[in-house]
C-alpha positions as CSV (number, residue, x, y, z in Angstrom):
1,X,1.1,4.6,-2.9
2,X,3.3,-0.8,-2.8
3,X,8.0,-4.1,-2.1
4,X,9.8,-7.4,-0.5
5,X,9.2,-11.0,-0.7
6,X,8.0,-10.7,-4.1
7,X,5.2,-13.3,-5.2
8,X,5.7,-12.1,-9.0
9,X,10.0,-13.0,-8.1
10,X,10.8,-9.2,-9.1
11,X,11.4,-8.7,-4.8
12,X,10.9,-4.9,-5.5
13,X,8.1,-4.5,-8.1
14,X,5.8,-7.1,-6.2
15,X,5.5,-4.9,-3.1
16,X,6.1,-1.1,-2.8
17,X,5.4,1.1,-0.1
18,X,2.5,3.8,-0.4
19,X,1.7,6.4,2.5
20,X,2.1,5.1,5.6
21,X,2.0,1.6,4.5
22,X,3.2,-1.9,4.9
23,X,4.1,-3.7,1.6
24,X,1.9,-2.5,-0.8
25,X,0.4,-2.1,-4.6
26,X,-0.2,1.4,-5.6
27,X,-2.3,2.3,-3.0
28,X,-3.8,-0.9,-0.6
29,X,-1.5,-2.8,1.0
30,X,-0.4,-6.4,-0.7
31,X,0.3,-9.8,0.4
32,X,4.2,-9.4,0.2
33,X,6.2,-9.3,3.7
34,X,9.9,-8.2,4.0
35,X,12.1,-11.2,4.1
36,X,13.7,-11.6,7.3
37,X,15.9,-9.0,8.3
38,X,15.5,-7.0,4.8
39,X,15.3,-3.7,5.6
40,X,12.9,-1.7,3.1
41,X,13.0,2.2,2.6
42,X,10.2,4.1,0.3
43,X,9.4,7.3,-0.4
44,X,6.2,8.4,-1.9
45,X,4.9,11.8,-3.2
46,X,1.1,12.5,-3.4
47,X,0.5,15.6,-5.5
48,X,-2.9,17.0,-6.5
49,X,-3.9,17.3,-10.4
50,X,-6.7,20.1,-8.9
51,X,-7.8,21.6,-6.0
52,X,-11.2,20.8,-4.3
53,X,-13.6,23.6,-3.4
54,X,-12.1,24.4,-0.1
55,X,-8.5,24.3,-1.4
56,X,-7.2,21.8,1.3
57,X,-5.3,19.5,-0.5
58,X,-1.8,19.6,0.2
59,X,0.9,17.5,-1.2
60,X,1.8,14.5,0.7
61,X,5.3,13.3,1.3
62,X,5.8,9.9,3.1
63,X,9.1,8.6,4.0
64,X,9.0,5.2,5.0
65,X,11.4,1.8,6.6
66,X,10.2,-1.3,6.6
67,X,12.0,-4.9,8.1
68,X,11.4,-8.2,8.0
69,X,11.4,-9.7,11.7
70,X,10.0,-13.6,11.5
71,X,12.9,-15.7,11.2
72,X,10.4,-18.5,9.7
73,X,10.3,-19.9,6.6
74,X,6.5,-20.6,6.0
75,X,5.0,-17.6,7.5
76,X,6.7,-14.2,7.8
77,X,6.2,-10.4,9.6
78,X,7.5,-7.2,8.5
79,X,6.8,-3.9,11.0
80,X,7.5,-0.4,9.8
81,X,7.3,3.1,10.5
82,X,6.7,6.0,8.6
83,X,7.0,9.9,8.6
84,X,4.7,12.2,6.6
85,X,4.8,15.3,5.6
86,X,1.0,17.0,5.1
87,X,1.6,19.9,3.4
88,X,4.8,21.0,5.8
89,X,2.8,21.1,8.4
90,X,4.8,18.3,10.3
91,X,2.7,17.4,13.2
92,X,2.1,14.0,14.9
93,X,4.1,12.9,11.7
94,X,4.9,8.9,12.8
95,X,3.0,6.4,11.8
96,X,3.6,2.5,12.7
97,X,2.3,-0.7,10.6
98,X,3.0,-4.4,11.1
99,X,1.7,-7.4,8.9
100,X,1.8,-11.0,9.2
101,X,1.2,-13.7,6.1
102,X,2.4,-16.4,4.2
103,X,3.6,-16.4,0.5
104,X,1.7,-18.4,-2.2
105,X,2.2,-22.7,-2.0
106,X,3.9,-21.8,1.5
107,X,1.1,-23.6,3.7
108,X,0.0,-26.4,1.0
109,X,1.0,-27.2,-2.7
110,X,-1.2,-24.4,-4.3
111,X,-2.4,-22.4,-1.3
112,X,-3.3,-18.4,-2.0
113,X,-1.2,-15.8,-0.4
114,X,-2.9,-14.6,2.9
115,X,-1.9,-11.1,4.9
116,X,-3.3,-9.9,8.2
117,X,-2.0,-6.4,9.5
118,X,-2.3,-3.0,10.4
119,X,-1.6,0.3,9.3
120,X,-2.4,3.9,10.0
121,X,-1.1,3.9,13.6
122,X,-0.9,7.4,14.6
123,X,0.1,8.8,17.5
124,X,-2.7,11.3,18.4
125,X,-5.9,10.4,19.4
126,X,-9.0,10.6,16.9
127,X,-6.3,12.9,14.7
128,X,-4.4,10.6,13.4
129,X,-4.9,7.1,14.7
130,X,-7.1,5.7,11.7
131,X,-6.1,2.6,12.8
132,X,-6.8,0.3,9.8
133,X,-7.0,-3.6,10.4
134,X,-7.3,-5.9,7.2
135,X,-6.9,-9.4,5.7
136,X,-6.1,-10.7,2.4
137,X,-5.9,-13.5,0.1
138,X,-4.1,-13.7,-3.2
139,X,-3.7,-16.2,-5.4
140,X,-1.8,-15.7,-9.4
141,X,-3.1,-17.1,-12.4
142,X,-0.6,-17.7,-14.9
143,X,-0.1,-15.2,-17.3
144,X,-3.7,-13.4,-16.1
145,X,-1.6,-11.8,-13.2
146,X,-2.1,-11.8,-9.2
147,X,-5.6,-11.3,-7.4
148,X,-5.9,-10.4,-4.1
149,X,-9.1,-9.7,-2.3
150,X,-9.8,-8.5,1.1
151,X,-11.5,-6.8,3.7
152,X,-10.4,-3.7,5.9
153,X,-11.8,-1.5,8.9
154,X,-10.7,1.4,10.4
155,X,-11.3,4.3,13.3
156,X,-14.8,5.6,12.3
157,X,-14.5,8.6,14.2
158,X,-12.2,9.4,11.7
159,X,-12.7,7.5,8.5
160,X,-16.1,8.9,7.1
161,X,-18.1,10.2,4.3
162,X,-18.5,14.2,2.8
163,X,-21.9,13.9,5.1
164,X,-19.4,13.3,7.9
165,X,-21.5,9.5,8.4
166,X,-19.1,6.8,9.3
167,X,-17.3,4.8,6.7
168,X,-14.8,3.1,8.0
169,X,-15.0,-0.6,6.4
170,X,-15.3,-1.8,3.3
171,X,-13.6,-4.3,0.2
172,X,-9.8,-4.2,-0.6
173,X,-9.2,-5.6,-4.2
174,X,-5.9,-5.7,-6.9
175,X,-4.3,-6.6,-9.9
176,X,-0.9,-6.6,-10.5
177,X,1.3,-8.3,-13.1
178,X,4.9,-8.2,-14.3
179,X,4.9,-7.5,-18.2
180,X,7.3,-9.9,-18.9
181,X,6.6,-10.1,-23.0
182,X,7.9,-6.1,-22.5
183,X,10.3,-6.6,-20.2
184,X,11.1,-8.3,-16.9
185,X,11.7,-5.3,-15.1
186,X,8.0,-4.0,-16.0
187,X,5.2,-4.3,-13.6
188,X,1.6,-3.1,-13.5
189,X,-0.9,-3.0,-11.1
190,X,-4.8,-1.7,-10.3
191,X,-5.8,-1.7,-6.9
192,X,-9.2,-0.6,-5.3
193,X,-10.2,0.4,-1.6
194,X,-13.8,0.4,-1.0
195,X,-14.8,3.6,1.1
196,X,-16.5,6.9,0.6
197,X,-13.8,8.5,3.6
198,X,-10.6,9.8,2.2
199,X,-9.2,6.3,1.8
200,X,-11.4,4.7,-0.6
201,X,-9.8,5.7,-4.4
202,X,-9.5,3.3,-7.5
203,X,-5.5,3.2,-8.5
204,X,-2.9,2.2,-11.1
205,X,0.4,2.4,-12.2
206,X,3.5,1.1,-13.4
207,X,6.8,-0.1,-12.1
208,X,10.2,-0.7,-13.3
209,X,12.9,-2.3,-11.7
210,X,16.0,0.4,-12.3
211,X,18.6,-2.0,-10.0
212,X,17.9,-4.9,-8.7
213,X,17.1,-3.3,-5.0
214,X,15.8,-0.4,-6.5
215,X,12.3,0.4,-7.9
216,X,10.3,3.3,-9.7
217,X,6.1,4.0,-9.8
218,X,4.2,6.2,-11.6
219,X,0.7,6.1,-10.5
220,X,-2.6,7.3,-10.8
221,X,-5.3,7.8,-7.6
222,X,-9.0,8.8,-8.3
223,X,-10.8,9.1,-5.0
224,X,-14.1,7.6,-4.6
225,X,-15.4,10.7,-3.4
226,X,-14.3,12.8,-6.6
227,X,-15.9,16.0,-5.3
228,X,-14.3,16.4,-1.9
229,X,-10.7,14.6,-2.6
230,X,-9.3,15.5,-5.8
231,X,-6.8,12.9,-8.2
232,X,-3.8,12.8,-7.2
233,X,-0.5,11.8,-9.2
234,X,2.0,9.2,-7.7
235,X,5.4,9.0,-7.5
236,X,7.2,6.1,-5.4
237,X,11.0,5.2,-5.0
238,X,11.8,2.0,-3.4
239,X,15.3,0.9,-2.2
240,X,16.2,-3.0,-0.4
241,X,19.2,-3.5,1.5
């Protein structure tokens, strides 16, 4: 709900892990990869401000590791695996992600970030499997922050709208700075994921570093559909080793 190679050079703040997630924001993944042979563990705590009119919105607990595995120095890979927790309910609870990318100015002098990966890799079919492919680019702009914007599409026998029509594709978009006339330790970020299906939810939050391999969000989801999938609040612990 966002850790790693950290574009913004705070290695935790810049990527942190969210759900079942490669590097992420607060709630879409980011264009950060775990450095080689990092090893990244997250866990993240989705908990409902209200109920929705059927009352089946459980608290989510996600408990994630993450490595880096591309021993190159212009483009990297992190894969990862994940165990959730949907409302103690613990079934079909691993998930598996993997991402590929390059880091800002890695390809040329003044390149964007770019990401292509996966996430959402479930292990029963048309349960679980939402199976959610995306790209990104990213590119920062001085004391403006870090844009990234992207594209994502997903199991659409799964991923649709409260008329149960697919919607399983849509625009992935962020902003995230560190808040360095505050402190260095301070990051914030806004991130969007463009779908009516449970996925899609405008997000924010802040970040601060508490150790320099351990990190602390606070966020804030608001679902695009606000009637069927309530807000939820965010709480994320990152460690690096």
């Amino acid at each position: 709900m966002k850790k790693v190679v950290a574009i913004l050079g705070l290695v935790l703040l810049g990527s942190t892990a969210a759900y079942a997630t490669p590097s992420t924001q607060i709630w879409i993944p980011s264009t950060d990869i775990q450095a080689y042979k990092k090893v990244h563990f997250g866990f993240d705590t989705y908990i409902k401000t209200e109920s929705n009119p059927a009352g089946t919105e459980p608290t989510v607990n996600n408990f994630g590791l993450t490595m880096g595995v591309l021993p190159t120095e212009k483009v990297q890979m992190e894969v990862g695996i994940d165990y959730r927790d949907l409302g103690a309910s613990h079934q079909y609870p691993m998930y598996y992600n993997a991402k590929v990318g390059a880091a800002e100015g890695a390809l040329f002098t003044g390149s964007p970030a770019f990401a292509v990966g996966g996430y959402e890799f479930g292990t029963k079919s048309n349960a679980t499997d939402y199976n959610i492919i995306y790209g990104l680019a990213a590119k920062t702009f001085g004391k403006l922050g870090r844009i990234s914007v992207g594209y994502f599409q997903g199991n659409d026998v799964l991923l649709k709208d409260a008329n149960g029509n697919p919607d399983e594709a849509g625009l992935l978009f962020s902003w995230d700075r560190t808040l360095s006339e505050i402190s260095e330790k301070l990051w914030a970020a806004i991130d969007y994921m463009g779908t009516d299906s449970s996925y899609g939810a405008l997000s924010f939050g802040v970040a601060w570093s508490v150790a320099d391999n351990v990190g602390l969000i606070l966020g804030y989801d608001i679902f695009n559909d606000d009637v069927t999938y309530k807000p939820t609040a965010t709480v994320q612990v990152d460690m690096d080793f």
